[in-house]
C-alpha positions in Angstrom: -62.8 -148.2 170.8 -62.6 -148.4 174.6 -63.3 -145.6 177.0 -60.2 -143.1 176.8 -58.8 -141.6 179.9 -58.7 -137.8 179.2 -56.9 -135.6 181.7 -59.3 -132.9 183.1 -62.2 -134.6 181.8 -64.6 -137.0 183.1 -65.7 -139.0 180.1 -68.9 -140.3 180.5 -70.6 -142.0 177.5 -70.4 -142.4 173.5 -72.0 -140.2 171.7 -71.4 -141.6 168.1 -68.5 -142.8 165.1 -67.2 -141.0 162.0 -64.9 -142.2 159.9 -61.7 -140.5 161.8 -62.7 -140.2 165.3 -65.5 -141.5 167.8 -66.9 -138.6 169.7 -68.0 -138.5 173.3 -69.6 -137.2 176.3 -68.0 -135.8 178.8 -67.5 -134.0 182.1 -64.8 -130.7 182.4 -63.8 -131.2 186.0 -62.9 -127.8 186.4 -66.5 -126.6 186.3 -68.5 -129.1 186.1 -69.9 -128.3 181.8 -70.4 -130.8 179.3 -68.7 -131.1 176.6 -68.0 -133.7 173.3 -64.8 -135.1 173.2 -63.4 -136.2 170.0 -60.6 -138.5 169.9 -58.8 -140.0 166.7 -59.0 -143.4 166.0 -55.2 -143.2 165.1 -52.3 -141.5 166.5 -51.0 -138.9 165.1 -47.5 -139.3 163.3 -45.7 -138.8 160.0 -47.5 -140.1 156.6 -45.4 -142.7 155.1 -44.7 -140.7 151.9 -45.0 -144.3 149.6 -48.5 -144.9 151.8 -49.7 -140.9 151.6 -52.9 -140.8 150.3 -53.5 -144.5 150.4 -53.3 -145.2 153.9 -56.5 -144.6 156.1 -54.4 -144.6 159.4 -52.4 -140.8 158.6 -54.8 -139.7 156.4 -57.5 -139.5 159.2 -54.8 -138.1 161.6 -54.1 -135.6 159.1 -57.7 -135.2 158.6 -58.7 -134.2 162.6 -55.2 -131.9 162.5 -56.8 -129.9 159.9 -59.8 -129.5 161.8 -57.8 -128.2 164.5 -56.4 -125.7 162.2 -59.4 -124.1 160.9 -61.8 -124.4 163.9 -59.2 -122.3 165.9 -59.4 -119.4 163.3 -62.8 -119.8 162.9 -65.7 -118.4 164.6 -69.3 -118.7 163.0 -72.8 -119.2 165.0 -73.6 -122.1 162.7 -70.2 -124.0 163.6 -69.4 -126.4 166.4 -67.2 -124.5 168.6 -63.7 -125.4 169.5 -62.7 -125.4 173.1 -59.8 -127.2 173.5 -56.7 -129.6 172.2 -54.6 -132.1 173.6 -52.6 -135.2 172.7 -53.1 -138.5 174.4 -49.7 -140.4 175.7 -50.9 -143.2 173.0 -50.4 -140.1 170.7 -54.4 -139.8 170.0 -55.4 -136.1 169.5 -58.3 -134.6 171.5 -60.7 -131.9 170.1 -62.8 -130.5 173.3 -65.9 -129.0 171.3 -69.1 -127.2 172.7 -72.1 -130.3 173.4 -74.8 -129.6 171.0 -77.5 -130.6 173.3 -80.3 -131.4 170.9 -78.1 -134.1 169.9 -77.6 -135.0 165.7 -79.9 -134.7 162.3 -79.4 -138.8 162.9 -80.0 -139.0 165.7 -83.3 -137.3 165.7 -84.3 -138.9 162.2 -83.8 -142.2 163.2 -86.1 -141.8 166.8 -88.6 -139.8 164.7 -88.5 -141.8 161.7 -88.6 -138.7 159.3 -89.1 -135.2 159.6 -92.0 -133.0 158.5 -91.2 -131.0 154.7 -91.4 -127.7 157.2 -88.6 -129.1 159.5 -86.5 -130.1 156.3 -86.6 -126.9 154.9 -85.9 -125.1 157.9 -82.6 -127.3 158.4 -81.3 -127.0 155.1 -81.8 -123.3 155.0 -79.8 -123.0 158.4 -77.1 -125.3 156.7 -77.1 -123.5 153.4 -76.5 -120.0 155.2 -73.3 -121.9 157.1 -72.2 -123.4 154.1 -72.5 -120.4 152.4 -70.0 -118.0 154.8 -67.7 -121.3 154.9 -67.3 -121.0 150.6 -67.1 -117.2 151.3 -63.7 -117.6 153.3 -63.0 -121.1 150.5 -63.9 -123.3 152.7 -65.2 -126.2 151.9 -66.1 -129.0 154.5 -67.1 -131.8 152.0 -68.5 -134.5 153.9 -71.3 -133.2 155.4 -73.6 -135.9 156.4 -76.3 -136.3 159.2 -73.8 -138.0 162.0 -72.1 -134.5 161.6 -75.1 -132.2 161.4 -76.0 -131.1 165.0 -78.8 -129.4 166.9 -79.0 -127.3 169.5 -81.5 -126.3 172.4 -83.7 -124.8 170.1 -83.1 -126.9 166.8 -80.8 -124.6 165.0 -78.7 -127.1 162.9 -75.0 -126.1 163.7 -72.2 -127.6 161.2 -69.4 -130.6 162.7 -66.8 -132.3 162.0 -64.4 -130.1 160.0 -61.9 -132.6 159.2 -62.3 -132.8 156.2 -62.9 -129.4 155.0 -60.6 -128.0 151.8 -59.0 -125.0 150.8 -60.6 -124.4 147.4 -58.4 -126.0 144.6 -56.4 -127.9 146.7 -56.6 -131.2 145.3 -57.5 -134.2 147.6 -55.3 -137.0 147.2 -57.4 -139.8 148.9 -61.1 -138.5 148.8 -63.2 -140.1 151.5 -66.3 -139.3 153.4 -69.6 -140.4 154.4 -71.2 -143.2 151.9 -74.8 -141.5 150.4 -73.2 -138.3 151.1 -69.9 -137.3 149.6 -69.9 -135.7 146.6 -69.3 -138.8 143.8 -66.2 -136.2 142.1 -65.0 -136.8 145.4 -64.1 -140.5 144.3 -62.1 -140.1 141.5 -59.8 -137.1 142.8 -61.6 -134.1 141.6 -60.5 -131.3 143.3 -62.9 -129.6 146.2 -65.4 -127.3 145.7 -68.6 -125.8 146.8 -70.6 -128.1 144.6 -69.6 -130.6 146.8 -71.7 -129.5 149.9 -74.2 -128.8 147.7 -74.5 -132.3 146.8 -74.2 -133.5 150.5 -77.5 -130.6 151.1 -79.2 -132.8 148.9 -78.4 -136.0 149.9 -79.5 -134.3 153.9 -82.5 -133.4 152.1 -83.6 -136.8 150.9 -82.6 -138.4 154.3 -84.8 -136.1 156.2 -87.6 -136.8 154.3 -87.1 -140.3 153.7 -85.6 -141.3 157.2 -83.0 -143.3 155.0 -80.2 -142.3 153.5 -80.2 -143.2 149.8 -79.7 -147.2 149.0 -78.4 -146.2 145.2 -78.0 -143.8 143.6 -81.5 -142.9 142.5 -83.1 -140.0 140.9 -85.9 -137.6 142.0 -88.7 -139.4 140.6 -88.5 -142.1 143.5 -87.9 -139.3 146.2 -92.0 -138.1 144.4 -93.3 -141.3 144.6 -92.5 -142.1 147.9 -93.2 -139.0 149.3 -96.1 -137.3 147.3 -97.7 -135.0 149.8 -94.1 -133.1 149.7 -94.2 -129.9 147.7 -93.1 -130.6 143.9 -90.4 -127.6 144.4 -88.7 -129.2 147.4 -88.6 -132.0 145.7 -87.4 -131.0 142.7 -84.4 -128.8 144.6 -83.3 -131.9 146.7 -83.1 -133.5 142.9 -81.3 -130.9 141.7 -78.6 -130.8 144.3 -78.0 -134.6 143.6 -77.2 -134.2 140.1 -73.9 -136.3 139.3 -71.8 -133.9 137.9 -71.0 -130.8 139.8 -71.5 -128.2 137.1 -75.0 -129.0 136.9 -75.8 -128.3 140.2 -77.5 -125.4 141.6 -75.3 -122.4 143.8 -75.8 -122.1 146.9 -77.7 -118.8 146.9 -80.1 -120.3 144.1 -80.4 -123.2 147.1 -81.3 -120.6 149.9 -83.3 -118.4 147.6 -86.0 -121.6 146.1 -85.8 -123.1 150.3 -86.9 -119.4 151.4 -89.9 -119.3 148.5 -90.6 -122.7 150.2 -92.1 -120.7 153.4 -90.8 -119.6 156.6 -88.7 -121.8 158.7 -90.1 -123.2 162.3 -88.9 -124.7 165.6 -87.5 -128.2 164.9 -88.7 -129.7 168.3 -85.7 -131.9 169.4 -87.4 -132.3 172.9 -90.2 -133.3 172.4 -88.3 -136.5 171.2 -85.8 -138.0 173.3 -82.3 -139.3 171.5 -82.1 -143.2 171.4 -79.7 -143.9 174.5 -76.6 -145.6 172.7 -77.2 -145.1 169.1 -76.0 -148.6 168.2 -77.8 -148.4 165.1 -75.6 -145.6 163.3 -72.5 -146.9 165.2 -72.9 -150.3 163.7 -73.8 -148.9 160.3 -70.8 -146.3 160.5 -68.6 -149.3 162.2 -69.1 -151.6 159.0 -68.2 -148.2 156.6 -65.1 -147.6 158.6 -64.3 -151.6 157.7 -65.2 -151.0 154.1 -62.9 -147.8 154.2 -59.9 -149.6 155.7 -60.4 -152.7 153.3 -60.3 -150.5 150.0 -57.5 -148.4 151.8 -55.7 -152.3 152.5 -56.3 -152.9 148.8 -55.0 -149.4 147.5 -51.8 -149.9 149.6 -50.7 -153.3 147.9 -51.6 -151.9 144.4 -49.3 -149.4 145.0 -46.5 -151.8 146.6 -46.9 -153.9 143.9 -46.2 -150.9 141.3 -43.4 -149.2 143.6 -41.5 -152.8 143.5 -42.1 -153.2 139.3 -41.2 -149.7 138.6 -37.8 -148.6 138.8 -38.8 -144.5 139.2 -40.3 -142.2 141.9 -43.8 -140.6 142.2 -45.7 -143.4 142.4 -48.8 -141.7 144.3 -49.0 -139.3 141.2 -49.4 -142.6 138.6 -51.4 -143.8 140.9 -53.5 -140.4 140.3 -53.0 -140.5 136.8 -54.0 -144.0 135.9 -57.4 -143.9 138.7 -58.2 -140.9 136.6 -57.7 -142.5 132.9 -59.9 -145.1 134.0 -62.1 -144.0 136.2 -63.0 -140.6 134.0 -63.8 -143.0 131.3 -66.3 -145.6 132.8 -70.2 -144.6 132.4 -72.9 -145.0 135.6 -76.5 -145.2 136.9 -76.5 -145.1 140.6 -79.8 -147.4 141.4 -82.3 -146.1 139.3 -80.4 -142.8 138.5 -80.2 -142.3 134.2 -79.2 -139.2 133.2 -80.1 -136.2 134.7 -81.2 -132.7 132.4 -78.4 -129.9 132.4 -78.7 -127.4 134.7 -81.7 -124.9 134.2 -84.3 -127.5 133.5 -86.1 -129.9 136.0 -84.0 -132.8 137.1 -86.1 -135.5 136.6 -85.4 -139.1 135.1 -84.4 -139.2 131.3 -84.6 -143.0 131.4 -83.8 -145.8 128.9 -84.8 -149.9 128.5 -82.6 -152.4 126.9 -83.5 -156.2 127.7 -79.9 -156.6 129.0 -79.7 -158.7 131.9 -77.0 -159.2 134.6 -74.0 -161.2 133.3 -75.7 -161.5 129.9 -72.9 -160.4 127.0 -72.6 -157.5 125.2 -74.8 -157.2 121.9 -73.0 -159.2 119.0 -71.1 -158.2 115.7 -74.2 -158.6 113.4 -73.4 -161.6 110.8 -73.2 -161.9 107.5 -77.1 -162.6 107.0 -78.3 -159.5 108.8 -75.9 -157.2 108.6 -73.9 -154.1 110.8 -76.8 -152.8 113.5 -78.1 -149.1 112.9 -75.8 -147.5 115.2 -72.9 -149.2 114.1 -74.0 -149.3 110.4 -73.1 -146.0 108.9 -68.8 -146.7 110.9 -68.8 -150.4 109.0 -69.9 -149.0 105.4 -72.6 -151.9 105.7 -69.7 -154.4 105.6 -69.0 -155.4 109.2 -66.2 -153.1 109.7 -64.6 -153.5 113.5 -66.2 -154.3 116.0 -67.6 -150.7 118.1 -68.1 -151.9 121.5 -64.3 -152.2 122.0 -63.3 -148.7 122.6 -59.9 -150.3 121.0 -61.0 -151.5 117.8 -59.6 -148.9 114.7 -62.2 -148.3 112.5 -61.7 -149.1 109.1 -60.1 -146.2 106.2 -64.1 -147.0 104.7 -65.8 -146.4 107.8 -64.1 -142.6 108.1 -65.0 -142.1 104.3 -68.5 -143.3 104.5 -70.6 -140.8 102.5 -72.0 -138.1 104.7 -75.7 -139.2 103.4 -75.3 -143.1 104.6 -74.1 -141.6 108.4 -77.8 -139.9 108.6 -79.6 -143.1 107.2 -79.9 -145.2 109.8 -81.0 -142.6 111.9 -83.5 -141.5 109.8 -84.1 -145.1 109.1 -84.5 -146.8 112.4 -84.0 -144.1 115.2 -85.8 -146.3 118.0 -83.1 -149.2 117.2 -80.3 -146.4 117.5 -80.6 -145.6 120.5 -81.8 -149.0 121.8 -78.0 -150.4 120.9 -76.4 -147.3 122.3 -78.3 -147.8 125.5 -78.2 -151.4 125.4 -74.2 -151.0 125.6 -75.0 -148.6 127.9 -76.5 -151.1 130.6 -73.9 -153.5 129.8 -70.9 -151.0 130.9 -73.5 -149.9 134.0 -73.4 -153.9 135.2 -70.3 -154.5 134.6 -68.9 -151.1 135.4 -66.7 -151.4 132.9 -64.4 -148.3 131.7 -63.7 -150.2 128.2 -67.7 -151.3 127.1 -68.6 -147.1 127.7 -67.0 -146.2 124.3 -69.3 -147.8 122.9 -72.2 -145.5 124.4 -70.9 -142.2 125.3 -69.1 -139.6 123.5 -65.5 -139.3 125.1 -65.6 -135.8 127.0 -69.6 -135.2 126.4 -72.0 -134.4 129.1 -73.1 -138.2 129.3 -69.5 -139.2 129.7 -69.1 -136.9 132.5 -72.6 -137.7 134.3 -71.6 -141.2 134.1 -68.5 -141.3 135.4 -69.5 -139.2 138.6 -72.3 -141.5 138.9 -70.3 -144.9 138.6 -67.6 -143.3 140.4 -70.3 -143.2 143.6 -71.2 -147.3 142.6 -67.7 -148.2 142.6 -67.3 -146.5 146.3 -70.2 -148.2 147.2 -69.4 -151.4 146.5 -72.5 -152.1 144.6 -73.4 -153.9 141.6 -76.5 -153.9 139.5 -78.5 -157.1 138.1 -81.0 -157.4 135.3 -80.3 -153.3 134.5 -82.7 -153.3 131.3 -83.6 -150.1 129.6 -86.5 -150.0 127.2 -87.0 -147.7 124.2 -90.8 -147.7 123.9 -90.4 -145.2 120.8 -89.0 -142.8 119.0 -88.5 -140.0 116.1 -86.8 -138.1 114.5 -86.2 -134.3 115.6 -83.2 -133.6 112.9 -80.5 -136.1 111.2 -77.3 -134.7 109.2 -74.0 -136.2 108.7 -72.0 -135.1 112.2 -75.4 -134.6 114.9 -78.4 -136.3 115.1 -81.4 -135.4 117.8 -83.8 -138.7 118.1 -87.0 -137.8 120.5 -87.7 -141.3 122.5 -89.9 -142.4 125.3 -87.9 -144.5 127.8 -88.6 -146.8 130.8 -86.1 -148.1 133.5 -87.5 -151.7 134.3 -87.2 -153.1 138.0 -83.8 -154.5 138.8 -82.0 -155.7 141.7 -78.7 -154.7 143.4 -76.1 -155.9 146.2 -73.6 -154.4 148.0 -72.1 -157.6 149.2 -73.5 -157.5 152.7 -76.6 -159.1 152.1 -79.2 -160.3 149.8 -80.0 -158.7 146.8 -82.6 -156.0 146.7 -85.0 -154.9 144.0 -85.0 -151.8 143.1 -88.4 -150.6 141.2 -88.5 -149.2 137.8 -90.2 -145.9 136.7 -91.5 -144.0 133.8 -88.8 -141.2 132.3 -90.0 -138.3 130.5 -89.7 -138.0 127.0 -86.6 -136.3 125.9 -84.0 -135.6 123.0 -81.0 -137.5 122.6 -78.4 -135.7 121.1 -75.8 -137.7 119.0 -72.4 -136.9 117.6 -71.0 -138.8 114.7 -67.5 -140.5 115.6 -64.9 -142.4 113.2 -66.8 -145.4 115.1 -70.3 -144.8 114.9 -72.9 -142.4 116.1 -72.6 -141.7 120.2 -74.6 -140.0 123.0 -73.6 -136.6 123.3 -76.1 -135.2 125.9 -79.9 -135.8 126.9 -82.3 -132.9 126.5 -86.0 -132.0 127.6 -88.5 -131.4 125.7 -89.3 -127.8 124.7 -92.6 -127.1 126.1 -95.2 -127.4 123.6 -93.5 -129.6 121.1 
């Protein structure tokens, strides 16, 4: 974007990119303060109702208008302040907002390379006491990400770019926000909540520590490894904050009570360390996102012309909604190295699994004649074949729904290792291929694994990344207790190294790690027995 010509305002330099706007520096004339200008990329006019929630040119309008809205009724120490409004001749809004003069959390992160565990906590707490006034008045801002997390003077972390901040409940047509950041629900049309910047904390959390923002969507235990002079607890709260699926993430006063037991909060020296002059770094990396955004938004747009010219009725935004949530609610996920994460109340570590899928490599076959129907599938096939269970569209048979409640325990009981080896072998295969259809053949349809997995492929899909050479491992396994409708199998799993792209470079390899043994909870279905939910150990057991 080239230098705007503001009326009253000397503009002087860029300051940094978001996904609606591109902020800069700049000079009131009338008295001589400096001030951040933020100017939208696109003028403001009215959303093409066929295009509304599709298009990325209203919908950021609409996003820096809401801003304006809420910052002028709101007044909060922790918030950017609003100064001023106007509209360019070229119909551009202008926001005129206080200059945060210790400059942004990426800023200072990417000149210092990462911050100490002190400085994290002390941010995050400052950002958790915002955040939590903001859901008091339900507010949520929902893409809170370090371009938007400013300093001031003294290091006190102060809260930006509004624009994309909710009423609670409303539901968000076209979700979009900061990749690494955003809350995954946010993908797939969930509506807002608090959860959401509770997520975002976390993902602050890892970036701070890390001094990148995270590659995939990994777990905790590689957030330990890498950083293993950082307290377990801090750790372990960042971890918890990340969790996929909003419901299993901590509230924000649990948040600001564990980052207060973490010890008291210091000076974040933003001095000390001067700001890197242009920031082309995070321009060019925020540059290529806004690309990515307005490809998928170029992509959307034609879907939807394509249905609005082959259907003959209105509301085609809301079958849009529909079918993205049939098919996107059913798919399964691990974000990088990210398996399931534990409920909430227990540690939120890697419960990981091994299959020797590889990339491209088909799904397990039917088992022939010679060896018969594998364990998982054996008790839905009556140990005659039966159909074929990792089509979530194959009927099972009238013998597979009246197989004696005895035979649905035996192959548990049997073989639990090779159990949950096929479950998580289809598992892998869905992950690679993010495929909606091959998840039936994994999850239970509404379980806790289902809905872990969708938030977590939902985040992959948004990425634009895909997985190679996924391979879980079931190193072994027992029994915990076998009937005819739930089965818990204890197992020891591994996540091998594997490699991911995101189509703008080479492939990376992402390192594998122990998991922790857990319990697998299975339900039995018409088709066979599926994961219902992943459990931790009981201590002592």
């Amino acid at each position: 974007m080239s230098r705007p010509t503001v009326p009253g305002y000397e503009v002087e330099a860029i300051l940094g990119e978001g996904a609606s706007s591109v902020v800069w520096r700049a000079r009131r004339l009338a008295d001589q303060v400096l001030v951040a200008l933020k100017v939208t990329r696109e003028p403001l006019r009215r959303p093409d109702p066929w295009l509304s929630g599709w298009s990325v040119g209203p919908q950021d309008a609409e996003a820096v208008v809401a801003e304006l809205q809420w910052l002028r009724t709101l007044r909060h120490p922790g918030v950017v302040t609003l100064l001023d409004a106007l509209v360019l001749d070229d119909r551009r809004l202008v926001l005129v907002l206080d200059l945060a003069e210790g400059g942004s959390l990426a800023d200072l992160v990417t000149s210092r390379g990462h911050l100490t565990q002190e400085e994290v906590t002390t941010v995050l707490l400052g950002l958790a006491a915002t955040l939590s006034d903001l859901h008091d008045l339900d507010l949520v801002h929902g893409d809170l990400a370090p371009g938007n997390v400013l300093l001031d003077a003294d290091g006190r972390p102060l809260v930006a770019d509004l624009g994309t901040v909710s009423v609670l409940g409303d539901l968000v047509d076209d979700p979009w926000g900061t990749t690494g950041f955003v809350a995954p629900e946010r993908s797939v049309g969930e509506d807002p909540s608090g959860a959401c910047d509770v997520y975002s904390l976390g993902a602050l959390g890892w970036f701070a520590l890390l001094g990148e923002a995270r590659q995939t969507a990994t777990d905790p235990l590689e957030l330990a490894a890498r950083c293993p002079e950082v307290d377990p607890a801090l750790v372990e709260l960042i971890g918890a904050c990340l969790a996929p699926s909003p419901r299993d993430r901590p509230a924000l006063t649990e948040v600001s009570r564990r980052l207060e037991e973490l010890g008291e909060p210091v000076t974040v020296d933003v001095a000390a360390t001067p700001r890197p002059p242009d920031v082309t770094r995070r321009v060019r990396e925020q540059a290529l996102e806004q690309q990515r955004a307005q490809t998928r938004a170029r992509e959307r747009a034609a879907k939807l012309e394509a249905a609005r010219r082959d259907l003959r009725r209105p509301a085609l935004v809301r079958h849009r909604t529909l079918v993205v949530a049939a098919v996107v609610g059913l798919v399964a996920g691990i974000g990088g190295g990210k398996v399931w994460l534990d409920r909430a109340g227990t540690a939120t570590e890697l419960v990981s699994a091994t299959s020797p899928a590889t990339a491209g490599s088909p799904a397990p076959p039917a088992p022939s004649a010679s060896t018969g129907p594998s364990p998982a599938r054996a008790s839905a096939a009556g140990g005659r074949g039966g159909a074929a269970v990792g089509s979530p569209t194959a009927s099972p048979s009238p013998a597979a729904a009246a197989q004696p409640a005895a035979s649905r325990a035996e192959a548990v009981t049997v073989a639990p290792r090779e159990v949950v080896q096929e479950l998580l072998d289809h598992r892998s295969q869905a992950l690679m291929a993010r495929n909606a259809a091959r998840l039936g053949a994994a999850d239970l349809p509404g379980s806790w694994a289902m809905r872990q997995d969708g938030a977590t492929i939902a985040e992959l899909a948004r990425r634009g990344q895909r997985q190679q050479g996924l391979s879980f491992q079931v190193r072994s396994a027992s029994v915990v207790r076998a009937s005819a409708t739930e089965s818990t199998i204890r197992a020891d799993v591994r996540l091998a190294d594997y490699s991911w792209t995101d189509g703008t470079g080479p492939a990376r390899v992402q390192p594998g790690h122990d998991g922790r043994t857990s319990d697998y909870v299975l339900r039995w279905t018409p088709a066979g027995w599926r994961l219902d939910t992943v459990r931790d150990v009981p201590q002592g057991r």
